[in-house]
VEXBAKE-346195 format. One line per 5 residues: their letters; for each residue y, x, z of C-alpha. Coordinates in steps of 0.02 Angstrom, whole numbers, plus 32768, in hexadecimal, padded with zeros to 4 digits. Last residue first. Layout:
N
a> Y:X:Z  ...;
This chain:
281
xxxxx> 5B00:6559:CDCF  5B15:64A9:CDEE  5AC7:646D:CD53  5A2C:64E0:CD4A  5A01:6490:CDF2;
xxxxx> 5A25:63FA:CDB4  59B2:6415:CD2C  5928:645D:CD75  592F:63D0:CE09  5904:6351:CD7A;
xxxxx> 593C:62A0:CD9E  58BB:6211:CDA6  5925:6164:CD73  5894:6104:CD13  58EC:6158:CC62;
xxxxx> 58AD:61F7:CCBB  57FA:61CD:CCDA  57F6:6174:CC31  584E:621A:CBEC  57B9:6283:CC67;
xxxxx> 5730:6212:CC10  56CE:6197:CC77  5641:6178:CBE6  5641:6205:CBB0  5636:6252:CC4E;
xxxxx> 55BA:61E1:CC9A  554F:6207:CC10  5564:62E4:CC3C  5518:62B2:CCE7  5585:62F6:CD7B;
xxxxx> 559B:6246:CDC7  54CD:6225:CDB1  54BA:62B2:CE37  554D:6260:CEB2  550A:61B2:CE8C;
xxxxx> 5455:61E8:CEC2  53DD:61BD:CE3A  536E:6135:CE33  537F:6120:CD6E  5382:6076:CD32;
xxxxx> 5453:6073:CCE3  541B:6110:CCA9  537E:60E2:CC55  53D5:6057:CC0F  546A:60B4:CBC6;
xxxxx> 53FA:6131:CB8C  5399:60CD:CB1B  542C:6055:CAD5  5487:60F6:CA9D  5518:612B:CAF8;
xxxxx> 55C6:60F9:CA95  564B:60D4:CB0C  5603:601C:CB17  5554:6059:CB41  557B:6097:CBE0;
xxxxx> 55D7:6012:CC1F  5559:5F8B:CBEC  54C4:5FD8:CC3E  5523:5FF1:CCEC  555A:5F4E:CCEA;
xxxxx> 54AA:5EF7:CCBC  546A:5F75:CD41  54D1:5F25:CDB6  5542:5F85:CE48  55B1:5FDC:CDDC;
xxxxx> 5624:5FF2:CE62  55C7:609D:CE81  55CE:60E4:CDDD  5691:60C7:CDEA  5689:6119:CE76;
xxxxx> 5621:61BB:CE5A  5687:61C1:CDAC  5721:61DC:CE3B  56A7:625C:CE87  5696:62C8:CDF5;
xxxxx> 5760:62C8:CDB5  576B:6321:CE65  570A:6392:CE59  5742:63B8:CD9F  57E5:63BD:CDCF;
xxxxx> 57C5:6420:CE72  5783:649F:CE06  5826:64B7:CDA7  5887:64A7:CE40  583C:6546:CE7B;
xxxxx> 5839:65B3:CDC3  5901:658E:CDD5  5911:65BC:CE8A  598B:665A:CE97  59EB:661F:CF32;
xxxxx> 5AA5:65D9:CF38  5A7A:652B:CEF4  5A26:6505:CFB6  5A9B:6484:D007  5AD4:643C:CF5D;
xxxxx> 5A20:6436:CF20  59F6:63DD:CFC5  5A67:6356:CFA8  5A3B:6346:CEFF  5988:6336:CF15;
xxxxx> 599E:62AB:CFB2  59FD:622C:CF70  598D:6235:CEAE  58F0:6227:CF17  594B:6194:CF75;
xxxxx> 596E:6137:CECF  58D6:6160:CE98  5881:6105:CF24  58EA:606C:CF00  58B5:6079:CE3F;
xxxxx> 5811:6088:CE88  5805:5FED:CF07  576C:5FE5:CF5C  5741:609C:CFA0  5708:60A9:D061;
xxxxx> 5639:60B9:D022  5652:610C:CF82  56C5:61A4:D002  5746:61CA:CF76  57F7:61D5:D013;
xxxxx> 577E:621D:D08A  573C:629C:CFF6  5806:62CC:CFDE  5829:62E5:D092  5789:6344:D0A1;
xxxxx> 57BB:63B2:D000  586E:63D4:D04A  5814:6411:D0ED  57A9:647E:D09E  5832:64CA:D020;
xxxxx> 589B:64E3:D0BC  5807:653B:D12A  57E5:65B5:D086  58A0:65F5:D07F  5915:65B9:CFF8;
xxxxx> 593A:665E:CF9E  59D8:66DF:CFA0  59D6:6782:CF43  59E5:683B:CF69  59FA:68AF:CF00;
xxxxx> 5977:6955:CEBF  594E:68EC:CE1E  5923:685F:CE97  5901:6864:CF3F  58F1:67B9:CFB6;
xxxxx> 5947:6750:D036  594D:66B0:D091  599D:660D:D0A5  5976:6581:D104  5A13:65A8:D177;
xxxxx> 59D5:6658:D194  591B:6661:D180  58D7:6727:D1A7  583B:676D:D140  58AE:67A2:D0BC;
xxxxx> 5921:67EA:D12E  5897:684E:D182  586A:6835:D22E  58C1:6833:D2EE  58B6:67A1:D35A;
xxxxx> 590F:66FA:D39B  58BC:665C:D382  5854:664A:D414  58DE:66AF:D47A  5954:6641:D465;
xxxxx> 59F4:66A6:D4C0  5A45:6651:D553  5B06:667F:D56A  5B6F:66BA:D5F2  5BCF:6702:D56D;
xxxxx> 5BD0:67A4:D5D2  5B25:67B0:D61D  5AD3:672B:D593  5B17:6757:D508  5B32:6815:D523;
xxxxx> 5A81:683B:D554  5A40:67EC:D4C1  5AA4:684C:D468  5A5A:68EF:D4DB  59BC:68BD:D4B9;
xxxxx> 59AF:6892:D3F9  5A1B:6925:D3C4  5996:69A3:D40A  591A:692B:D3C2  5969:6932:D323;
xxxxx> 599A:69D7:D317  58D8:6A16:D33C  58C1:699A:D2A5  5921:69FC:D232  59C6:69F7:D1C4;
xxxxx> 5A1F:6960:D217  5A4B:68C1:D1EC  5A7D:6824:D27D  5A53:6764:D251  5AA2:66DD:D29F;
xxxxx> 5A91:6633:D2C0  5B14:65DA:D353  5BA8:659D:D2E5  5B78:6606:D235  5B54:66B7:D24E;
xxxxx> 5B5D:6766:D1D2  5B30:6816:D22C  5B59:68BD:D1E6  5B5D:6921:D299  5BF7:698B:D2A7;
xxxxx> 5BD6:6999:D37B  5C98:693A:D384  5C6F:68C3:D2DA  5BC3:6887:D342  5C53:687E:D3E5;
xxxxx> 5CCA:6810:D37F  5C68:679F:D33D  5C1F:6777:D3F4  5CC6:676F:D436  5CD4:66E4:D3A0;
xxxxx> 5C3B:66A2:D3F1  5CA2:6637:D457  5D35:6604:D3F7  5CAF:65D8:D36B  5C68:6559:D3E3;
xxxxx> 5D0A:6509:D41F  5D51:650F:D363  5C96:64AF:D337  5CA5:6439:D3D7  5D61:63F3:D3C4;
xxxxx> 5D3B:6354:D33C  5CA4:6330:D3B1  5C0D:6322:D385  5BB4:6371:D3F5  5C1C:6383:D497;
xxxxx> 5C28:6439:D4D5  5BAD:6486:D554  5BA0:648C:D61C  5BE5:643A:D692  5BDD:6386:D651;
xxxxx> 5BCA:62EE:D6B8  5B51:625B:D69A  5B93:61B1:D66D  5AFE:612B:D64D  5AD8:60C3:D5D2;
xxxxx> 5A41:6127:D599  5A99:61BA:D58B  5B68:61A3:D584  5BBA:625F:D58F  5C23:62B8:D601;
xxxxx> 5CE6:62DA:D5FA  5CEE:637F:D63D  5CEB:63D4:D59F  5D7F:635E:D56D  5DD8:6363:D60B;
xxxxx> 5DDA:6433:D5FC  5E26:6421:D558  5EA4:63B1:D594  5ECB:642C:D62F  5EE4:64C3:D5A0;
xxxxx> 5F6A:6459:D53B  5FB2:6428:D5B2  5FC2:64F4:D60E  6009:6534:D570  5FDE:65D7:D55B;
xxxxx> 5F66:65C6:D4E0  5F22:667D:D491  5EDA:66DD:D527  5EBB:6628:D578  5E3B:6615:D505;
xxxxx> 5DC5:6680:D531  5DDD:664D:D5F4  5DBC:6598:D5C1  5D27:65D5:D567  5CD5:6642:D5F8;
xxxxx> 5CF9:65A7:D689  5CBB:6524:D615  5C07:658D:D608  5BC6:6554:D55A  5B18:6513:D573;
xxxxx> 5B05:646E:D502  5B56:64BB:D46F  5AD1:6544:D471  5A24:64F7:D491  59E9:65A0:D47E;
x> 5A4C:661F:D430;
C-alpha cells in the first residue's frame, strides 16, 4: 500500500471496529486519537486521514484494517503471507497473478478505500520478489530463504560509510560500530541460508580495515617500520612503504596481510560475521 498508515480512512476503521467494541467510550476515544493531529514544524495540522506513527495504538489500528484484507486472500484461498502493510500473494501461474493482481487491487482501494503502490507493486517470481529484505530460492526441490541483493547492497554501503580512509580516525571506535551494526543485522537476517555470504563479506571487509590502517600510516618511516616488525624482509618493506599504489590495491597485497593478520585484526576488536552467523543458527 502506498503511504499506508498515513491514508487510513477514519470513517472505514471506526466502522471495523465497531463490529467487535460496543462500547461507545471506548469508540469516541479512539476517534479523538486519530483526530488528534500532529506537530510539523511547530505547527498543529489536523488529521483526517491515517493513523499516528508511532504511536503505542497504530500497529493494532493497522492490522485491524487489513485484517479484512486477511480475510478476503483466505476467502479466494490465495496462499499469501504479510507483515503491517507488505505482502506477498502465491499462485501457480502468472495469468493467476495478474488476474489476482486486479481484482485485489480492486478490493483495497474500492472497499478498503485504500491506495495501492503501484511502483512497487507487480507480479514475478518469488525469487525475484524482496519481502522484508528477504527472498527466496530452490534447493533440492525446497524452498529456502536468502538476504535479497538490495539488503546485501545496502548493508555493504552502511559498512563502507562506517571504513571510508577519509571519515575513519578512531579504529577501535569504528570497530565498535562495525561490531553494533553486524549483530544487529545478523539477528534481523539469521533465518536465510547465507554462510558462503558472510564469508565473503569477511574478507571484504577484513580488506578495507587494512585499507585504514595503511592509510594512517602517513610516513614512509611508519610504513617501513610496520612492515618489517611482523617479519617482511628489509627489501620489501621499503619498496612497499615507497610504492605509489592506491590504498585499496595495496590493501589486498598478501604483505599487508601478514603484516595485519586476521588474529591482529580480531584481537583489534573486528568480529567475524561467519561466526555469528554460525552462532545464532
Amino acid at each position: 500500500m502506498a503511504s499506508y498508515f498515513d491514508t487510513v480512512n477514519h470513517d472505514k476503521l471506526i466502522g471495523l471496529i465497531h463490529k467487535e467494541v460496543k462500547d461507545i467510550r471506548v469508540i469516541s476515544l479512539i476517534r479523538k486519537y486519530l483526530n488528534a493531529g500532529a506537530m510539523v514544524n511547530g505547527v498543529v495540522t489536523s488529521t483526517e486521514l491515517g493513523v499516528p506513527q508511532g504511536g503505542n495504538l497504530s500497529p493494532l489500528l493497522s492490522n485491524i484494517m487489513l485484517n479484512e484484507l486477511d480475510k478476503e486472500l483466505t476467502k479466494r484461498g490465495l496462499r499469501f503471507v504479510r507483515y503491517a502493510d507488505d505482502c506477498n500473494i502465491y499462485v501457480k501461474s502468472k495469468r493467476a497473478a495478474e488476474r489476482d493482481m486486479e481484482s485485489i487491487t480492486k478490493f483495497i482501494e474500492c472497499d478498503l478505500k485504500l491506495k495501492v503502490n503501484t511502483d512497487k507493486s507487480k507480479v514475478d517470481r518469488p525469487w525475484r520478489c524482496k519481502f522484508l529484505g528477504y527472498s527466496f530460492y530452490l534447493s533440492k526441490g525446497k524452498v529456502r530463504m536468502r538476504v535479497h541483493e538490495k539488503s546485501i547492497k545496502k548493508f555493504k554501503d552502511k559498512l563502507k560509510n562506517l571504513t571510508g580512509r577519509s571519515k575513519i580516525k578512531n579504529i577501535k571506535l569504528t570497530l565498535e560500530k562495525i561490531k553494533e551494526s553486524v549483530v544487529g543485522w545478523i539477528n534481523y537476517f539469521k533465518l536465510a541460508d547465507m554462510k558462503s555470504l558472510m564469508k565473503n563479506i569477511d574478507e571484504w571487509l577484513r580488506r578495507r580495515i587494512r585499507m585504514c590502517y595503511w592509510k594512517q600510516w602517513k610516513k614512509i618511516s611508519t610504513k617501513f617500520n610496520n612492515l618489517k616488525k611482523p617479519g617482511v624482509s628489509k627489501h620489501k618493506a621499503w619498496e612497499f612503504a615507497n610504492t605509489r599504489k592506491g590504498y585499496w590495491r595495496v590493501s589486498n597485497s598478501p604483505i599487508l596481510a601478514t603484516s595485519i593478520t586476521n588474529t591482529k585484526l580480531e584481537k583489534a576488536g573486528l568480529v567475524s560475521l561467519l561466526q555469528i552467523y554460525t552462532s545464532k543458527c
